[in-house]
N, CA, C and O atoms as a GROMACS GRO file, in nm:
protein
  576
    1UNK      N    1  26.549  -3.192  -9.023
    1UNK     CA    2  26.617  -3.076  -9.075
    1UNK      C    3  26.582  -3.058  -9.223
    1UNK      O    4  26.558  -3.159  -9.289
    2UNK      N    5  26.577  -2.949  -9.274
    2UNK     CA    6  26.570  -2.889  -9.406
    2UNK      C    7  26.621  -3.004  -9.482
    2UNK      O    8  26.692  -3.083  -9.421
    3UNK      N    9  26.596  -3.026  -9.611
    3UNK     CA   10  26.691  -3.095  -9.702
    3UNK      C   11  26.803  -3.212  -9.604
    3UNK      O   12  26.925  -3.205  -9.600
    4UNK      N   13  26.742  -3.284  -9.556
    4UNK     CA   14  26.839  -3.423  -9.472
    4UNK      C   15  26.922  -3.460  -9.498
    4UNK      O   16  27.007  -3.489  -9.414
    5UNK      N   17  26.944  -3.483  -9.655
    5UNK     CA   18  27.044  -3.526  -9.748
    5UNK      C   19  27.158  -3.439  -9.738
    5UNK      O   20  27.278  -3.456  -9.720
    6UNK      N   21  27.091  -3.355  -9.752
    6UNK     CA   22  27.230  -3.268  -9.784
    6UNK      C   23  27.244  -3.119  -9.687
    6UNK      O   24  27.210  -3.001  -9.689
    7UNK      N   25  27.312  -3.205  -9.612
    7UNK     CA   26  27.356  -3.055  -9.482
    7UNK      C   27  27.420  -2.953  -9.484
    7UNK      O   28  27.540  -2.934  -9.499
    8UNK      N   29  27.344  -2.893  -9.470
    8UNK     CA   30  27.376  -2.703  -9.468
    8UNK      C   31  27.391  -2.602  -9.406
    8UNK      O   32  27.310  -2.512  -9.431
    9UNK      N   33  27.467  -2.584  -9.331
    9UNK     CA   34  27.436  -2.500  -9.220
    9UNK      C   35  27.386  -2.360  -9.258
    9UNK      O   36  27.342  -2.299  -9.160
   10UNK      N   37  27.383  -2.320  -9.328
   10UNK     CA   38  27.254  -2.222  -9.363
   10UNK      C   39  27.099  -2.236  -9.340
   10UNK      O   40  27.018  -2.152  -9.300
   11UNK      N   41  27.082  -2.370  -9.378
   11UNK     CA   42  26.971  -2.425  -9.360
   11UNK      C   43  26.944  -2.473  -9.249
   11UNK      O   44  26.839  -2.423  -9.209
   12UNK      N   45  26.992  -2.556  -9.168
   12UNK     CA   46  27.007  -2.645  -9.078
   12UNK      C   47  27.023  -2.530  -8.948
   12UNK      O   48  26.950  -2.556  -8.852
   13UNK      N   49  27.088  -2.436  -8.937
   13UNK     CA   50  27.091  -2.381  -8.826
   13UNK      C   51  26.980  -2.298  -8.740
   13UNK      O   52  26.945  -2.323  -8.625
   14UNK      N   53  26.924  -2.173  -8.837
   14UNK     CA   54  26.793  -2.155  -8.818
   14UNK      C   55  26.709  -2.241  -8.762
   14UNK      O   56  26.656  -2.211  -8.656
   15UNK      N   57  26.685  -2.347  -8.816
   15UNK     CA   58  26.609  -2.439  -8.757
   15UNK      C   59  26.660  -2.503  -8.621
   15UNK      O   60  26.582  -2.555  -8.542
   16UNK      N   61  26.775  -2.496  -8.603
   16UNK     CA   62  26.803  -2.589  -8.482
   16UNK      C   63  26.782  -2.430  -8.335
   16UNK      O   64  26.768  -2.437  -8.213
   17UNK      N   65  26.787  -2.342  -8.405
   17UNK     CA   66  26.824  -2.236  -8.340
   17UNK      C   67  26.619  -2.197  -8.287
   17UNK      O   68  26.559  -2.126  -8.206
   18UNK      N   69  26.594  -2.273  -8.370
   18UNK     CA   70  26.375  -2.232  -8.242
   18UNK      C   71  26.393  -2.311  -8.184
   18UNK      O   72  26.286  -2.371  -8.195
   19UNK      N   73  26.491  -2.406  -8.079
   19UNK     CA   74  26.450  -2.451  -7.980
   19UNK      C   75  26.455  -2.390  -7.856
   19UNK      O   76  26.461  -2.267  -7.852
   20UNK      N   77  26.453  -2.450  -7.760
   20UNK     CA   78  26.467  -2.386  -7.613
   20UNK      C   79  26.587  -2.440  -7.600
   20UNK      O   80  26.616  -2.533  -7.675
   21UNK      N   81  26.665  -2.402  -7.519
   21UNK     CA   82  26.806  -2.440  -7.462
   21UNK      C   83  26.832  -2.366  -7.275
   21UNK      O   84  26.819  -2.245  -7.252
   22UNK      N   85  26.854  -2.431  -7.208
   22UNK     CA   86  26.848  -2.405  -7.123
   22UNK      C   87  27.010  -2.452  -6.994
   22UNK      O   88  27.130  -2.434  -7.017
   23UNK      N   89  26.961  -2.497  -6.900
   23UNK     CA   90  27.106  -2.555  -6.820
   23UNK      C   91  27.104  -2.670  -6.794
   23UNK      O   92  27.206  -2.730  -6.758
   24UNK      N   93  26.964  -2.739  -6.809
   24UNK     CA   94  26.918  -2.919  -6.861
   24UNK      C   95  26.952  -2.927  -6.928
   24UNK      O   96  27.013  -3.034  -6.938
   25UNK      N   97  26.957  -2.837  -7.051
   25UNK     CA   98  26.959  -2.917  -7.212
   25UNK      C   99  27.098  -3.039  -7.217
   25UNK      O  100  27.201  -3.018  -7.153
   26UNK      N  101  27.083  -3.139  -7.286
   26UNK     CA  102  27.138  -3.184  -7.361
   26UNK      C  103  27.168  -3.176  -7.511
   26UNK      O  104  27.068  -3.130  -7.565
   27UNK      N  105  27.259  -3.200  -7.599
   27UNK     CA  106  27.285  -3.168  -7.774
   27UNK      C  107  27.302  -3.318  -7.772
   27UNK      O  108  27.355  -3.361  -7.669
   28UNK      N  109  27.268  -3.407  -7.863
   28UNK     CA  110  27.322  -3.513  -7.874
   28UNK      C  111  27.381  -3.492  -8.040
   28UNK      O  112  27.285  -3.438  -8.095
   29UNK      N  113  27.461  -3.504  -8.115
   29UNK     CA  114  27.474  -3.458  -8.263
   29UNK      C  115  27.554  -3.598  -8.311
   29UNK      O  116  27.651  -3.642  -8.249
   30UNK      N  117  27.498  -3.661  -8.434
   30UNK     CA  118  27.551  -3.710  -8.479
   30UNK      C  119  27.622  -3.755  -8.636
   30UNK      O  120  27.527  -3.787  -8.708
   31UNK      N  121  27.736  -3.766  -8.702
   31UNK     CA  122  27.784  -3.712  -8.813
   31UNK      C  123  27.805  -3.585  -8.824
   31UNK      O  124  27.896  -3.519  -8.771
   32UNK      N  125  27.693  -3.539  -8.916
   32UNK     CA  126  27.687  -3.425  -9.006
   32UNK      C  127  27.627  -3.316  -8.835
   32UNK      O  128  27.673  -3.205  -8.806
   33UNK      N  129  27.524  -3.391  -8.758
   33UNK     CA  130  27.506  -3.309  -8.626
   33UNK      C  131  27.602  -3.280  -8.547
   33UNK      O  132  27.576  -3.196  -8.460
   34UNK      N  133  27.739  -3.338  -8.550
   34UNK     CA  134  27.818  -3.255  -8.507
   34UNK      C  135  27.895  -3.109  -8.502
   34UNK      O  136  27.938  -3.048  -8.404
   35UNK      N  137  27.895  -3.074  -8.648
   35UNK     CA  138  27.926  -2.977  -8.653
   35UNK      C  139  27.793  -2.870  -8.671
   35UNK      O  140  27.818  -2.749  -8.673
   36UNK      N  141  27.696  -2.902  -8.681
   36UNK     CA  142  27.534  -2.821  -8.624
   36UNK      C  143  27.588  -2.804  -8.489
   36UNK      O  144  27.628  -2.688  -8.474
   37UNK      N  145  27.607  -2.888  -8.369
   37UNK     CA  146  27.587  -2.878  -8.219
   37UNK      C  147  27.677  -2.795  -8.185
   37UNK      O  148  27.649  -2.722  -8.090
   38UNK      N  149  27.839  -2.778  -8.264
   38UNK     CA  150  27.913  -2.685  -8.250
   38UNK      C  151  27.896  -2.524  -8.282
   38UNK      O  152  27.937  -2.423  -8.226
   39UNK      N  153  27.825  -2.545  -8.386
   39UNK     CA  154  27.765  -2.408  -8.439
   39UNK      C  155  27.608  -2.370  -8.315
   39UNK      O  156  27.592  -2.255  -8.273
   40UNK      N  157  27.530  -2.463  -8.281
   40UNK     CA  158  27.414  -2.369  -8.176
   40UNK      C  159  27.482  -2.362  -8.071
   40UNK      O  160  27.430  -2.294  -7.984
   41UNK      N  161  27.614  -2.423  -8.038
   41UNK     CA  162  27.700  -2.385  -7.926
   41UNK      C  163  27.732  -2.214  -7.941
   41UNK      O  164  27.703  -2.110  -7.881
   42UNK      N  165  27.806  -2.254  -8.055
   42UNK     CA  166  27.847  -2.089  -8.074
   42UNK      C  167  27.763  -2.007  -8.058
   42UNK      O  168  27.797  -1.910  -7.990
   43UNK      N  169  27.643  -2.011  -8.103
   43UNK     CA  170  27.525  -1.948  -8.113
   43UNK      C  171  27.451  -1.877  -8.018
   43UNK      O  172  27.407  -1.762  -8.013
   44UNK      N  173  27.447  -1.993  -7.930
   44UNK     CA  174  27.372  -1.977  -7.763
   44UNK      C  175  27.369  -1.837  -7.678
   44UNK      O  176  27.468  -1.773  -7.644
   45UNK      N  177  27.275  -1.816  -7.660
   45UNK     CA  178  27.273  -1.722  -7.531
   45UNK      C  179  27.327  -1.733  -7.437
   45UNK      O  180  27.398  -1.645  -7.388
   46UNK      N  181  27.302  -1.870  -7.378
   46UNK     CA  182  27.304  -1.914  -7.218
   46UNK      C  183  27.401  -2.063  -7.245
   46UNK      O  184  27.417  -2.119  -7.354
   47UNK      N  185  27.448  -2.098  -7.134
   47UNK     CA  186  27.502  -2.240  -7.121
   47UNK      C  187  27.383  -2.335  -7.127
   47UNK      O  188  27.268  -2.316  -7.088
   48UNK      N  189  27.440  -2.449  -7.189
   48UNK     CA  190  27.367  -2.585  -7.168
   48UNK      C  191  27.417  -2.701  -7.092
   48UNK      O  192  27.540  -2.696  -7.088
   49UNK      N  193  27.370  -2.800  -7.033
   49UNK     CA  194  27.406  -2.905  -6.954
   49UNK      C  195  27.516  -2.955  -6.993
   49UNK      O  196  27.620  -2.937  -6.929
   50UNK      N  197  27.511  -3.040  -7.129
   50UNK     CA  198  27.605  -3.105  -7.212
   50UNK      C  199  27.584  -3.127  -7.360
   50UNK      O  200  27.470  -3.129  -7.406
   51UNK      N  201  27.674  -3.141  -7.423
   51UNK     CA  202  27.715  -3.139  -7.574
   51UNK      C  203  27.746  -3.286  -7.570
   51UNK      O  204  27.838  -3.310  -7.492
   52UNK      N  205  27.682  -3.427  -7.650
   52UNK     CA  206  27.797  -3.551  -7.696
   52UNK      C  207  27.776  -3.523  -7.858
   52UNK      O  208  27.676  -3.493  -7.923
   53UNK      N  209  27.875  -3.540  -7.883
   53UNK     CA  210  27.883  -3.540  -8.043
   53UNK      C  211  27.990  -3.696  -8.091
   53UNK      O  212  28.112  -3.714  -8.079
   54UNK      N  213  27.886  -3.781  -8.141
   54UNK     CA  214  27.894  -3.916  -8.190
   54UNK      C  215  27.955  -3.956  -8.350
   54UNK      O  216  27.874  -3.954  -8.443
   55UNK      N  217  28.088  -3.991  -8.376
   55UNK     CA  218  28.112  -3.972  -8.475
   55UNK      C  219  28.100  -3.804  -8.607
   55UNK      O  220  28.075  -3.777  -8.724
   56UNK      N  221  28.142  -3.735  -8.464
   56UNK     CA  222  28.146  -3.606  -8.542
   56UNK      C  223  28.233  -3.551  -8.603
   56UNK      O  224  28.304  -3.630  -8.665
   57UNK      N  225  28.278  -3.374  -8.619
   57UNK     CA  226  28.409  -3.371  -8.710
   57UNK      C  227  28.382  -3.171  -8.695
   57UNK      O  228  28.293  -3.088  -8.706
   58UNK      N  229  28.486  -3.179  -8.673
   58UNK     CA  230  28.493  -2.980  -8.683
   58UNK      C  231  28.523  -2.913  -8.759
   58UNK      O  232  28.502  -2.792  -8.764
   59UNK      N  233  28.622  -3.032  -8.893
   59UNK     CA  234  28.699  -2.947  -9.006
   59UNK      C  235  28.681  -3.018  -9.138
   59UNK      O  236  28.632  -3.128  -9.114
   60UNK      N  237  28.696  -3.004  -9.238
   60UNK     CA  238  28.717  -3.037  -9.385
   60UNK      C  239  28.744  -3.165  -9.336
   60UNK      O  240  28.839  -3.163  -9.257
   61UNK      N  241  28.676  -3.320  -9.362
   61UNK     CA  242  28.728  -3.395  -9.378
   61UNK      C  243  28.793  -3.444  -9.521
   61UNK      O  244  28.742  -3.423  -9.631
   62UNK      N  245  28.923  -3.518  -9.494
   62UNK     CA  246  29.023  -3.551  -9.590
   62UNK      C  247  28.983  -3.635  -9.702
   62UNK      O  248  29.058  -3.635  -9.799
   63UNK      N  249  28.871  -3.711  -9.706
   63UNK     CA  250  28.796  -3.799  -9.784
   63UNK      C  251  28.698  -3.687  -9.900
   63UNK      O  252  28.651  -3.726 -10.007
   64UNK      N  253  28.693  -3.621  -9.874
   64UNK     CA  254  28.605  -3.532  -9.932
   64UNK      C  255  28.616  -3.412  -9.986
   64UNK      O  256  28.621  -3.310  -9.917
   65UNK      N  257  28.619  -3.412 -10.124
   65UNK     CA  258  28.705  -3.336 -10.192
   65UNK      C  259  28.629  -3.169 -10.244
   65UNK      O  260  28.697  -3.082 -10.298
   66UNK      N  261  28.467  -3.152 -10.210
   66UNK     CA  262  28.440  -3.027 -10.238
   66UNK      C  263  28.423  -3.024 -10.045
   66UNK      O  264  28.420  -3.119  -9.966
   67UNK      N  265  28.413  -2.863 -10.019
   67UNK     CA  266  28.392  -2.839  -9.878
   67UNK      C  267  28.278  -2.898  -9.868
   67UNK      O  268  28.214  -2.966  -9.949
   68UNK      N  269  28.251  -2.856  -9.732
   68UNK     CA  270  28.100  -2.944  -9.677
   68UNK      C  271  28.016  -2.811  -9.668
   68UNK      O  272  28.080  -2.713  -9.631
   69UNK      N  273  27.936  -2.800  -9.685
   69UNK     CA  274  27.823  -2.710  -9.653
   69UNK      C  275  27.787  -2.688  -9.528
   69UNK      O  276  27.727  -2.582  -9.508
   70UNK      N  277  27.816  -2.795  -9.390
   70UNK     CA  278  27.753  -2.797  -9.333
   70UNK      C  279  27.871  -2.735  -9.204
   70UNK      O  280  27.838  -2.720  -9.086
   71UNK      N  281  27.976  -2.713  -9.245
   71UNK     CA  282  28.122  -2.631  -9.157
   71UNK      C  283  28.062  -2.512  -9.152
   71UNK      O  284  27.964  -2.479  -9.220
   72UNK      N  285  28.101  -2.467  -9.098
   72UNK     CA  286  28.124  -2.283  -9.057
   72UNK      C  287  28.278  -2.271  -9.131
   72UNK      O  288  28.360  -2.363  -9.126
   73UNK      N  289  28.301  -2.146  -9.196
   73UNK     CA  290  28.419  -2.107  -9.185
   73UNK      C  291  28.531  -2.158  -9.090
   73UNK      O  292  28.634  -2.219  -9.118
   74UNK      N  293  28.462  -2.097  -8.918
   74UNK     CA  294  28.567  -2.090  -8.900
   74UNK      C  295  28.467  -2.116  -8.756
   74UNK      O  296  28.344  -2.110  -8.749
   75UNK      N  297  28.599  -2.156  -8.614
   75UNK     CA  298  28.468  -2.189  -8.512
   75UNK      C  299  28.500  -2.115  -8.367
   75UNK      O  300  28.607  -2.149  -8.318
   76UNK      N  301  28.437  -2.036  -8.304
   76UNK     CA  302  28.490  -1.931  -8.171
   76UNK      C  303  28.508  -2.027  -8.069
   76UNK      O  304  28.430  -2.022  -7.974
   77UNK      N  305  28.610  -2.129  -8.073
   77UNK     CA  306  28.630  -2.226  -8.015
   77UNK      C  307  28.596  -2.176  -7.801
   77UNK      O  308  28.552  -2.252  -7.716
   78UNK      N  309  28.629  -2.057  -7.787
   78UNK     CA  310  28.627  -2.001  -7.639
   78UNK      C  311  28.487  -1.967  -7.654
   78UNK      O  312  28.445  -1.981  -7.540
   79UNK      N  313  28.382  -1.927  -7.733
   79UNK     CA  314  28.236  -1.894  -7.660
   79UNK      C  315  28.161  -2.087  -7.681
   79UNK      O  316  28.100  -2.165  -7.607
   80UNK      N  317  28.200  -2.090  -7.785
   80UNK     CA  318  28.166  -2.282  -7.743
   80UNK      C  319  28.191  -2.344  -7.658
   80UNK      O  320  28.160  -2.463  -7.662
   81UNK      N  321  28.262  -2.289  -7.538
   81UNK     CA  322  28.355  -2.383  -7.455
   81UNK      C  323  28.270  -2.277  -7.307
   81UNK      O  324  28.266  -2.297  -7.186
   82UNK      N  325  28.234  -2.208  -7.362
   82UNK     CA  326  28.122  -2.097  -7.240
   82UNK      C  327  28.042  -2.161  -7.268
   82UNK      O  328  27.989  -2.210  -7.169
   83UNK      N  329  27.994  -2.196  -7.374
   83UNK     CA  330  27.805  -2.242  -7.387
   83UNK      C  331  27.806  -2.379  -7.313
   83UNK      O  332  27.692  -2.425  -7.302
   84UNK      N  333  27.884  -2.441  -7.271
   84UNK     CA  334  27.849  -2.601  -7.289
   84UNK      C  335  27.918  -2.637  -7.157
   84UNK      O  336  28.026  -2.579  -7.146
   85UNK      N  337  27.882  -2.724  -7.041
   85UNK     CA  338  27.907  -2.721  -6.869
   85UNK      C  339  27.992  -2.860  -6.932
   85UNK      O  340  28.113  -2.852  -6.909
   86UNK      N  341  27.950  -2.989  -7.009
   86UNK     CA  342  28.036  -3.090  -7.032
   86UNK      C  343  28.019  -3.145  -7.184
   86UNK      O  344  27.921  -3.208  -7.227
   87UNK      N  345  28.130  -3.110  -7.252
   87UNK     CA  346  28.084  -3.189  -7.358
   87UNK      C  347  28.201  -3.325  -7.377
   87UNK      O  348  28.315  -3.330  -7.330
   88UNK      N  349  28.140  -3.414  -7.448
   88UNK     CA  350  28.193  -3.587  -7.491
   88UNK      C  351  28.195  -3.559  -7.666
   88UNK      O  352  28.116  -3.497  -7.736
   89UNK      N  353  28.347  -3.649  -7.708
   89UNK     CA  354  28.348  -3.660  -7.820
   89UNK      C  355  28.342  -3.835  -7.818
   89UNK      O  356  28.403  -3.905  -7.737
   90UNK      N  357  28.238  -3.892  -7.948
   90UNK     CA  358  28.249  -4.021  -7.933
   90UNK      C  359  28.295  -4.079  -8.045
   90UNK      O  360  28.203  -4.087  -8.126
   91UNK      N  361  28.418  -4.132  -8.098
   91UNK     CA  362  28.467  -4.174  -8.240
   91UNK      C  363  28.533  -4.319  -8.243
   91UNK      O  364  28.615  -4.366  -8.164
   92UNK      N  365  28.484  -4.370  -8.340
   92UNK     CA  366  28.569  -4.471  -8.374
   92UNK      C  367  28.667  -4.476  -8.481
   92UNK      O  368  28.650  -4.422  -8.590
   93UNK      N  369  28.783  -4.550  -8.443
   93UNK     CA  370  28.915  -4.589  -8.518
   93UNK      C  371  28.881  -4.625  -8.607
   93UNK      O  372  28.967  -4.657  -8.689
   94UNK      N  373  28.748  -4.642  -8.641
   94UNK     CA  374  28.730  -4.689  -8.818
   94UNK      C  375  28.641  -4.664  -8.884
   94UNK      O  376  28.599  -4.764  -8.942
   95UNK      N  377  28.572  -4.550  -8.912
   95UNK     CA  378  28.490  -4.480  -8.933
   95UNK      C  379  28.504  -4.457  -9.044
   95UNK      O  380  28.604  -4.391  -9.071
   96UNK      N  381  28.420  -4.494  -9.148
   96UNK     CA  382  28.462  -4.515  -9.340
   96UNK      C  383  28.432  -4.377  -9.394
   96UNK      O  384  28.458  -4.339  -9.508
   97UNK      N  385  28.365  -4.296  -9.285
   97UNK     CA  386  28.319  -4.141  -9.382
   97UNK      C  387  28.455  -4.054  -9.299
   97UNK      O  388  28.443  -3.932  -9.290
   98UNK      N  389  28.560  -4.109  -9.251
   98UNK     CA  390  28.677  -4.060  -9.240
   98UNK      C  391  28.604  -3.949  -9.075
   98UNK      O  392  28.643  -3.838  -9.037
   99UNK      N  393  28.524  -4.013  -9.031
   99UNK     CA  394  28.466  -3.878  -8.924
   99UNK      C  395  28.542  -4.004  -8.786
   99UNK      O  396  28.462  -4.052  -8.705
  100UNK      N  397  28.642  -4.029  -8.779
  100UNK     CA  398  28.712  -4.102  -8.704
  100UNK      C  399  28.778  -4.032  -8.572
  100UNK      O  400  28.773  -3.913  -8.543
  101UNK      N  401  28.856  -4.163  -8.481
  101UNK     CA  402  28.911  -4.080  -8.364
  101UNK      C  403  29.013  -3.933  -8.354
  101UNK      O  404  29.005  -3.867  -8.251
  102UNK      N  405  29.096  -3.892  -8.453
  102UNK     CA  406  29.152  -3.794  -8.511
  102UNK      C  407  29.080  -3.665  -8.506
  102UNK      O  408  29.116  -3.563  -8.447
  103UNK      N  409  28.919  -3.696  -8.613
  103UNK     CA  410  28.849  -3.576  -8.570
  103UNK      C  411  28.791  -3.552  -8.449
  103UNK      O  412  28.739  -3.443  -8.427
  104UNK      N  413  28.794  -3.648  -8.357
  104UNK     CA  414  28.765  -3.612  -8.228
  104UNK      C  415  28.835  -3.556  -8.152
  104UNK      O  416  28.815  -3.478  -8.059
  105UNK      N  417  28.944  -3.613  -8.211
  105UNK     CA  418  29.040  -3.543  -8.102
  105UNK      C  419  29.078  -3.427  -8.150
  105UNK      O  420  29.126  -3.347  -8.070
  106UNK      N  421  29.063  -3.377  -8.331
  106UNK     CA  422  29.094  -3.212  -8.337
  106UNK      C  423  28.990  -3.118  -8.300
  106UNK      O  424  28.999  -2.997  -8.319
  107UNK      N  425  28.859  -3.196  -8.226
  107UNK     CA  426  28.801  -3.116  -8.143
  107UNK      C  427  28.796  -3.090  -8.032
  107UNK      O  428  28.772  -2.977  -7.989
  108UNK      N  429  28.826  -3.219  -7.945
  108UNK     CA  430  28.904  -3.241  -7.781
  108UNK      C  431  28.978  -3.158  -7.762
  108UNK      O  432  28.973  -3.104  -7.652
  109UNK      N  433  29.101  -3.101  -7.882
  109UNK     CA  434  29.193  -2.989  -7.870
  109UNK      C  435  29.187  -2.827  -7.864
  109UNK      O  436  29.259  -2.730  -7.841
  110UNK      N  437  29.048  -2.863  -7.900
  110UNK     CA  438  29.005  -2.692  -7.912
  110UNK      C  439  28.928  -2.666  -7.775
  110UNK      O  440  28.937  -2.576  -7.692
  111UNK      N  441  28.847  -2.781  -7.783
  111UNK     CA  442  28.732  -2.766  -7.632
  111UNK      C  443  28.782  -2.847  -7.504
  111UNK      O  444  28.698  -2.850  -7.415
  112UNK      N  445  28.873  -2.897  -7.482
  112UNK     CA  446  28.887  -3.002  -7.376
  112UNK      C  447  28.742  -3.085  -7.353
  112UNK      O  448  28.666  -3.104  -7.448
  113UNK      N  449  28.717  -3.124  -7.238
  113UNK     CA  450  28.632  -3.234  -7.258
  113UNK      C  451  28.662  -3.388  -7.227
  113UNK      O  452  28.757  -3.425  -7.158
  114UNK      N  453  28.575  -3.468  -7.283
  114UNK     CA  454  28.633  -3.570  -7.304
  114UNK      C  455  28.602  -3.642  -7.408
  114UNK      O  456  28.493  -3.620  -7.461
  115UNK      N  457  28.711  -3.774  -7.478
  115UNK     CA  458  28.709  -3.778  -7.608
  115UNK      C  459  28.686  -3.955  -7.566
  115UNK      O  460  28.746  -4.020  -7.480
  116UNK      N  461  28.620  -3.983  -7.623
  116UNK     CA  462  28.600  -4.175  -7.615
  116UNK      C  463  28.616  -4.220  -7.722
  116UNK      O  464  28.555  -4.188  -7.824
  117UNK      N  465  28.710  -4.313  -7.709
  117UNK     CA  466  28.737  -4.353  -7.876
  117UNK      C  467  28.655  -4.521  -7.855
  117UNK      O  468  28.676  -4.576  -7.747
  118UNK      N  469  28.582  -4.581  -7.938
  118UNK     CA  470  28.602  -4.686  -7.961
  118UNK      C  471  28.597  -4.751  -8.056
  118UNK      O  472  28.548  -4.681  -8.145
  119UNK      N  473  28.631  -4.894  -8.109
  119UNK     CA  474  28.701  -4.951  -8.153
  119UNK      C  475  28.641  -5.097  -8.238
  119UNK      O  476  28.602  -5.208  -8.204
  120UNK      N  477  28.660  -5.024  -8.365
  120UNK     CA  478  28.585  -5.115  -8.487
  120UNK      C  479  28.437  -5.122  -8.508
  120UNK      O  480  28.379  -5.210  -8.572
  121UNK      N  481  28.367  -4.991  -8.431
  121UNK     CA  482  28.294  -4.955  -8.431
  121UNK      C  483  28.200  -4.866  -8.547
  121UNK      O  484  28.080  -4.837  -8.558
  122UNK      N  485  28.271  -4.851  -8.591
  122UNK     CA  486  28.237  -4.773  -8.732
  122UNK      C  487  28.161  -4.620  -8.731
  122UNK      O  488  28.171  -4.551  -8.630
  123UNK      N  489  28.103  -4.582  -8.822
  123UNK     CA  490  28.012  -4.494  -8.868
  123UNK      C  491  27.892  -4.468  -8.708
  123UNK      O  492  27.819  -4.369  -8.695
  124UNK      N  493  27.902  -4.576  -8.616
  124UNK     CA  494  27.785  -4.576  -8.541
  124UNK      C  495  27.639  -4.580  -8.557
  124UNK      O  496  27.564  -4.546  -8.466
  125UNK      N  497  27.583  -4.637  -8.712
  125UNK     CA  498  27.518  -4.632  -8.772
  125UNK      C  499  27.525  -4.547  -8.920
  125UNK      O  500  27.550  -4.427  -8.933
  126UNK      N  501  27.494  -4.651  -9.035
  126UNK     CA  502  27.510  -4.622  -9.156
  126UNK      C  503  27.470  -4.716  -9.195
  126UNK      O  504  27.506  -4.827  -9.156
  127UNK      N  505  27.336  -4.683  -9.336
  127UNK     CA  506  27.334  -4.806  -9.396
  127UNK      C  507  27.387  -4.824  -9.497
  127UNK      O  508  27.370  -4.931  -9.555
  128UNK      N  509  27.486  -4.704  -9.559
  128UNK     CA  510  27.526  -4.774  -9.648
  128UNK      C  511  27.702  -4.887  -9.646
  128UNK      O  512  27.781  -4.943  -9.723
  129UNK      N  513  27.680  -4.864  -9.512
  129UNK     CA  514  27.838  -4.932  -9.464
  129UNK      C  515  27.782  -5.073  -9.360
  129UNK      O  516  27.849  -5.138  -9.280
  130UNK      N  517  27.632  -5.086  -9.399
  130UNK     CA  518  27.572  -5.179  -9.288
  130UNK      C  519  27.566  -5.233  -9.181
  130UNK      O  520  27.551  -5.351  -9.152
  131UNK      N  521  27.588  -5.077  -9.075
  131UNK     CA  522  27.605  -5.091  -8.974
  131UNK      C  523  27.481  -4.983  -8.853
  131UNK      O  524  27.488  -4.886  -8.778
  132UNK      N  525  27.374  -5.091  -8.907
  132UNK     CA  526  27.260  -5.053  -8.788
  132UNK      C  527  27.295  -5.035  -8.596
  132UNK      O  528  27.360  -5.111  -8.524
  133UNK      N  529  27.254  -4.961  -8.575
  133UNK     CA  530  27.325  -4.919  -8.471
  133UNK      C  531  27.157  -4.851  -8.375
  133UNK      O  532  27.132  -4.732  -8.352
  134UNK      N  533  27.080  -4.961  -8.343
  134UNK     CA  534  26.928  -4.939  -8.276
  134UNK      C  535  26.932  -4.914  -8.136
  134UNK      O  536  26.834  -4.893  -8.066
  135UNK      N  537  27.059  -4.916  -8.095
  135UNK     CA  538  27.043  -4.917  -7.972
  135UNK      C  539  27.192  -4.867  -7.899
  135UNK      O  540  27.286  -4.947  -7.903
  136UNK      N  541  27.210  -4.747  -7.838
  136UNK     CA  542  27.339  -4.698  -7.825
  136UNK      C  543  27.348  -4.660  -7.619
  136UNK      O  544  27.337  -4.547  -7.573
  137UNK      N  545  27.370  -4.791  -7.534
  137UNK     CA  546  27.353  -4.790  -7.423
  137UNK      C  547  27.470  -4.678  -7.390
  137UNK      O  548  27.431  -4.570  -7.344
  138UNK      N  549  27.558  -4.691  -7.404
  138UNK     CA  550  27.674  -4.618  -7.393
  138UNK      C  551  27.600  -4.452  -7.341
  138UNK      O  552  27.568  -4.407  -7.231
  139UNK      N  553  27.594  -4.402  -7.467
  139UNK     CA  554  27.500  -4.239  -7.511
  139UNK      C  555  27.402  -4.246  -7.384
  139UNK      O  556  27.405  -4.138  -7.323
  140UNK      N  557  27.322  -4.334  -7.329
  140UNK     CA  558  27.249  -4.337  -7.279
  140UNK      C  559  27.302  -4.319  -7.081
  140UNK      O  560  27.257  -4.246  -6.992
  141UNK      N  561  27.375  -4.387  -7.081
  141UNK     CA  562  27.437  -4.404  -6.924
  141UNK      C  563  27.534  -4.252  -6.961
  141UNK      O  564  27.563  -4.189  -6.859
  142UNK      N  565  27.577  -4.200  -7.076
  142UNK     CA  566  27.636  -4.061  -7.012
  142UNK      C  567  27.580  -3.943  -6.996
  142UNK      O  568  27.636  -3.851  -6.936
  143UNK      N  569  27.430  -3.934  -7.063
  143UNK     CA  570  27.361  -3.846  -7.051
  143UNK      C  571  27.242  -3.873  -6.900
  143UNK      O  572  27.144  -3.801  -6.881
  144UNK      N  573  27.284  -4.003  -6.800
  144UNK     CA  574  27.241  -3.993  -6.692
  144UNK      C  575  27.372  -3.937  -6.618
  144UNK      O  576  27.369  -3.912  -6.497
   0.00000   0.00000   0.00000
């Protein structure tokens, strides 16, 4: 994505928006890709297979004191919930960038779905919280 560092959905969307999307597709989004996967949801023409969004977040998190760049205003919670046949929220109870089970679940509340919390799991990868994360079997057995 544009500028990696620093997520934008100005930037970031365009770009996510030349792919193909279809009724296979999968979104896998993680962090800051969560609220991208919610926005090409909104976006979409057509439905996609499934949405997992891994340590993601839909609103202003509380740790973070200017907005994020990378939110929408505001989110058409009912055409997101047309675009997408199953989506998974995946969060852990201890997630140091505050993108924890809470924000999963204030997205579980808008989209139903399903929400997996687990536990002391962290960030799901971060290095600056040193938690390498090379291998995510989980992600893998739900997107079979």
């Amino acid at each position: 994505m544009p500028d990696a560092d620093i997520p934008d959905i100005k930037k970031w969307l365009p770009t996510a928006l030349t792919g193909t999307y279809n009724s296979e597709t999968v979104i896998v989004g993680h962090s800051a890709g969560g609220p991208l996967a919610l926005s090409i949801l909104e976006h979409l023409k057509n439905s996609i297979r499934m949405a997992i969004l891994v340590a993601g977040f839909g609103k202003q998190l509380e740790k973070d004191k200017k907005p994020q760049a990378i939110l929408q205003a505001s989110y058409d919670w009912e055409k997101i919930k047309r675009n997408v046949k199953k989506i998974i929220f995946i969060n852990s109870d201890n997630d140091p960038w505050g993108c924890n089970d809470k924000e999963g679940r204030y997205m579980f509340d808008h989209l139903g779905g399903t929400q997996i919390i687990l536990h002391g799991e962290g960030h799901m990868g971060s290095d600056t919280f040193k938690q390498p994360y090379k291998e995510f079997p989980l992600l893998v057995k739900l997107i079979e």
